[in-house]
N, C-alpha and C positions, 0 to 999 in steps of 0.2 A: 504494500500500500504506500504511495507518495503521498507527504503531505505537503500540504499545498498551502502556502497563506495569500492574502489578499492586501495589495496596498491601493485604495480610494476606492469610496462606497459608495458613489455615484452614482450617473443614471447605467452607463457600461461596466463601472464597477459591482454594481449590486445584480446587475447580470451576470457577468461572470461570475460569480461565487454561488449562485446556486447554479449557473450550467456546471462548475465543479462539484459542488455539494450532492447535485440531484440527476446527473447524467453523465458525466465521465467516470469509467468504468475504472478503478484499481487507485483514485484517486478521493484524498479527502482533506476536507476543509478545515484547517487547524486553527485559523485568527485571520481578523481583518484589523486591518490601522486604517486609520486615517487621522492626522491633526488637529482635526475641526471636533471639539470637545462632544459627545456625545453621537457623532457619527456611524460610528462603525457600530454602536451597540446592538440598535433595533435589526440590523442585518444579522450580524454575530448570532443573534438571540436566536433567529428565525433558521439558524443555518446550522446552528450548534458548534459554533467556533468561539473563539476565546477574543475579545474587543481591546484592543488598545489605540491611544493616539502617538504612539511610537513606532513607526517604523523601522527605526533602528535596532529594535526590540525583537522584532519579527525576524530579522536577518540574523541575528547574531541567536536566537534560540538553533539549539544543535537538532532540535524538535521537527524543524523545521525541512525538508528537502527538494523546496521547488517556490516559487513568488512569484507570480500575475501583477503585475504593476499595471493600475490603472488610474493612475491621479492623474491631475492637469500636464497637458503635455510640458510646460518646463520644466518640470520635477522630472520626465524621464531619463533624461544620459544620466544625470546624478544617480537615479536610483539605481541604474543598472550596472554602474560601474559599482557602489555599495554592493550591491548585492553579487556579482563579481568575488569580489575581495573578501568575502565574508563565503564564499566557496558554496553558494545557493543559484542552483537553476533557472532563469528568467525567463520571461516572458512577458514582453512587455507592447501595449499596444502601441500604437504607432499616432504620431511619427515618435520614434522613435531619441530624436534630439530637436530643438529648434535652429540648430545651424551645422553645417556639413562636420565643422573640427570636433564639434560635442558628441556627433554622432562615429567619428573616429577615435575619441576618445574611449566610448562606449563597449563599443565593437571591439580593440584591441585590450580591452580590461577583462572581460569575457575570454579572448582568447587567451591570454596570458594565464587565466585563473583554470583553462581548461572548463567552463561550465556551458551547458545546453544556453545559447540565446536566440530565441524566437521570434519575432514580432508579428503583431495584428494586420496582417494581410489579410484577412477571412476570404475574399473572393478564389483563390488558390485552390479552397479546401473546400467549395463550390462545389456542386457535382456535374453541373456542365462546363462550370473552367476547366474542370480537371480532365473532364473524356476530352474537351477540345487539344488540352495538351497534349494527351494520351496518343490523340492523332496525327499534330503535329510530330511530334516522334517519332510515330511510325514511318514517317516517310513522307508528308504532305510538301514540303520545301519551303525555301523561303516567302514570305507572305508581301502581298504588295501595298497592300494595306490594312492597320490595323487601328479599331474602332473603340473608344470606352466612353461611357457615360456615367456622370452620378446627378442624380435630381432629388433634392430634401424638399419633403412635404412644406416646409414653410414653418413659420413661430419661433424663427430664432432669436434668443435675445441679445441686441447689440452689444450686450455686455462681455459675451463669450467672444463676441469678434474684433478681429484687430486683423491692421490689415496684413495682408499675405494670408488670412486664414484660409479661403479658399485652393489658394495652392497646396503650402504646410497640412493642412487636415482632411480635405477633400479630393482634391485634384490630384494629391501625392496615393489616392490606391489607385487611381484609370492611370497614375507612372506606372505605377506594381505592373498592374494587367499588361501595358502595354510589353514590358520588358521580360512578363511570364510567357506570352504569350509568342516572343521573338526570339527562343532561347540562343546563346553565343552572339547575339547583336548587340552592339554596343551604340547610345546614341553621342549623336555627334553636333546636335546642333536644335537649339528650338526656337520657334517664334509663337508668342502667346499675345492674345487681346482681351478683353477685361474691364467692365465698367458693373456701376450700382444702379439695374434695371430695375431691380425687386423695391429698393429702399434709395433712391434721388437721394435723399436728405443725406446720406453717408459715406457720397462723392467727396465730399470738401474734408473728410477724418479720411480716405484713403482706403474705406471700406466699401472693397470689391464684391459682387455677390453675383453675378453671373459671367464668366471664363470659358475660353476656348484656348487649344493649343497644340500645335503640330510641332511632330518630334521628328526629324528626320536620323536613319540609324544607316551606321556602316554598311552594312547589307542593303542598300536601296530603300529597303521598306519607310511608308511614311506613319508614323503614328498619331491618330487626333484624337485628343482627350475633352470633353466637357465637361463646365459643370453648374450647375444652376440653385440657388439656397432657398427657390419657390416652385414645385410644382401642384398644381390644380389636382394631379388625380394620384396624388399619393407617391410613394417612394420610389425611386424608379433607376436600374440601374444595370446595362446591358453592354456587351461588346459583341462585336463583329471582326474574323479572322478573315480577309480575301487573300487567296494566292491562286497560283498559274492550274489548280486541280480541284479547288475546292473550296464553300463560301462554308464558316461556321457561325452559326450565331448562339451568343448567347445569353440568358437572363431573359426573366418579363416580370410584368405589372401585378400578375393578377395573383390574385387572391385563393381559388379555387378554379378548378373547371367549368364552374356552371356560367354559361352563358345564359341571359335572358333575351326574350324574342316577343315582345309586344307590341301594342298597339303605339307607345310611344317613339320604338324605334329598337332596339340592340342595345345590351348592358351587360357588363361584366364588375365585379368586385376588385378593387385593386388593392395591392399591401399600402399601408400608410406608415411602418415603421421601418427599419434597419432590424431588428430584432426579429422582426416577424420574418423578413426576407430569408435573412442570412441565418436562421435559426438552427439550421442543421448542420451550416459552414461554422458555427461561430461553435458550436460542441465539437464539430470535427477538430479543427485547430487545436481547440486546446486539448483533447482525448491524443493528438500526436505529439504536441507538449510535453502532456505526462508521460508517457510511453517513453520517449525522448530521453526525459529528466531520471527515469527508474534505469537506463540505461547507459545516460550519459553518454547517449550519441546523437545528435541532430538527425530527422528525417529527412530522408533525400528528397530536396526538392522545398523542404518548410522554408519559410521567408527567413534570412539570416539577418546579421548584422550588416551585412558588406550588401545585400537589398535594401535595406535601409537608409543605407549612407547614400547608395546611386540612386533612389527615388525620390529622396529628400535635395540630393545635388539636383535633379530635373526641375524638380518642381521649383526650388529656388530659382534656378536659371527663368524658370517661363517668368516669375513674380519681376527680375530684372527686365526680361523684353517690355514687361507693358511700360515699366517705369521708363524705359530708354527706347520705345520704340523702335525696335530693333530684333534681328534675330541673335540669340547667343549660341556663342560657340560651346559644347560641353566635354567633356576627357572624360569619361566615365570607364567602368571595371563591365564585361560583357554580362549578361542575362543570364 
């Protein structure tokens, strides 16, 4: 049995602790922290794990043999390089750092320490990213074009946003896809465009909320990424693989199968959350986690640390082209 703590009890943190708690198999829920007095408790309780606002508490208990880091993205390189040093198994969602050298720093702490480092890539562990990959592999070839989307229902609070967030937290998993989906391509160059569609008022603070962005990679292929922080019919988030044999697509809306056929016209159900989407990716990931961490070997193919760094480098670059109108050049580590 792995045990497993939890650092931030959030809205994806208190998800993560019962997909540990209540559906990864050989794995269990030992403590959540969180800093914020009284946070972690009402989970802890519900979960049957032990509550503190110490973090550092969590890592250094010998009890302890694996940590899901899910607090505010600036608290990531730090925690992971702690926990690192403290010879505990990470996992940490993404991004992973807020800027390229934190997230090297990160990455080479983990290595050094020898421990499992993961990150929240969830689309990966997808089950039609994965056949796509699958097929890609077998022999599909290079692709000439590849597609990702992400579209959030809307009600976000300006408070959570600062600019670049779009790229940093959104735009950096259709990097993931794109770069999953091109394996040994390395990109070479992007140009990104980018304005406040959804909220005018948030132009003048530099807060961005709808994003476009092509990635052109060594291998030909062109990659475009979107992304938008209001969609009308719910959560929405799909890629498209074209090459010289064969179109894949994948991801959708809906909710269920059931289409309706009335008098008003044609209606379907569509997901409105990330949770509900990704619901079977987001237990898969971390069920290869633990596996992972009971093993202390990385699964072939799991998002590493060095995926991290080169999604978070893209994404940065596109946030540069809108400021400099311009395409940038990127040096990246291949796919």
């Amino acid at each position: 049995m792995t045990r497993v703590a939890l650092i931030g009890s959030g809205r994806m943190g208190a998800f993560h602790g019962e997909t540990i708690a209540r559906r990864v198999p050989g794995a269990r829920l030992v403590a959540v922290a969180d800093p914020q007095p009284g946070a972690a408790d009402a989970l802890a309780a519900r979960l049957g794990a032990a509550a503190t606002t110490d973090p550092a508490a969590v890592l250094a208990d010998p009890a302890v043999d694996a940590v899901v880091v899910a607090a505010p993205a600036r608290f990531h390189a730090d925690l992971v390089v702690a926990a690192a040093q403290s010879g505990t198994h990470v996992f940490c969602e993404k991004p992973m750092a807020m800027e390229v050298a934190d997230a090297v720093r990160a990455t080479e702490a983990a290595r050094a320490a020898g421990v499992v480092l993961q990150v929240g890539f969830n689309r990966r562990f997808a089950a039609d990213w994965r056949a796509a990959r699958t097929l890609i592999d077998g022999g599909l070839g290079a692709p000439r074009t590849i597609r990702s989307l992400t579209r959030d229902p809307g009600g976000f609070d300006p408070a959570r946003v600062a600019p670049d967030t779009i790229f940093r937290e959104t735009l950096i998993h259709d990097v993931d896809t794109l770069r999953f989906l091109n394996p040994g391509a390395t990109a070479v160059e992007v140009h990104a465009i980018a304005d406040a569609l959804v909220r005018p008022d948030w132009r003048d603070r530099g807060l961005l909320d709808t994003a476009v962005m092509t990635v052109r990679f060594d291998n030909g292929a062109t990659g475009i990424a979107e992304a938008c922080f209001e969609a009308a019919h719910g959560y929405d988030v799909r890629a498209e693989w074209f090459g010289p044999g064969a179109m894949l697509s994948m991801g959708s809306t809906r909710a269920d199968g059931l289409v309706v056929h009335g008098a008003a016209g044609i209606s379907a159900a569509t997901v409105r959350y990330d949770q509900d989407l990704f619901r079977d990716a987001y237990t898969a990931e971390l069920t290869a986690f633990v596996e992972a961490a009971a093993h202390g070997v990385p699964e072939p193919g799991a998002p590493s640390g060095e995926d991290a760094t080169e999604a978070l480098a893209i994404a940065l670059a596109a946030a540069r082209s809108v400021r400099e109108g311009r395409p940038v050049r990127t040096a990246g580590v291949p796919a």
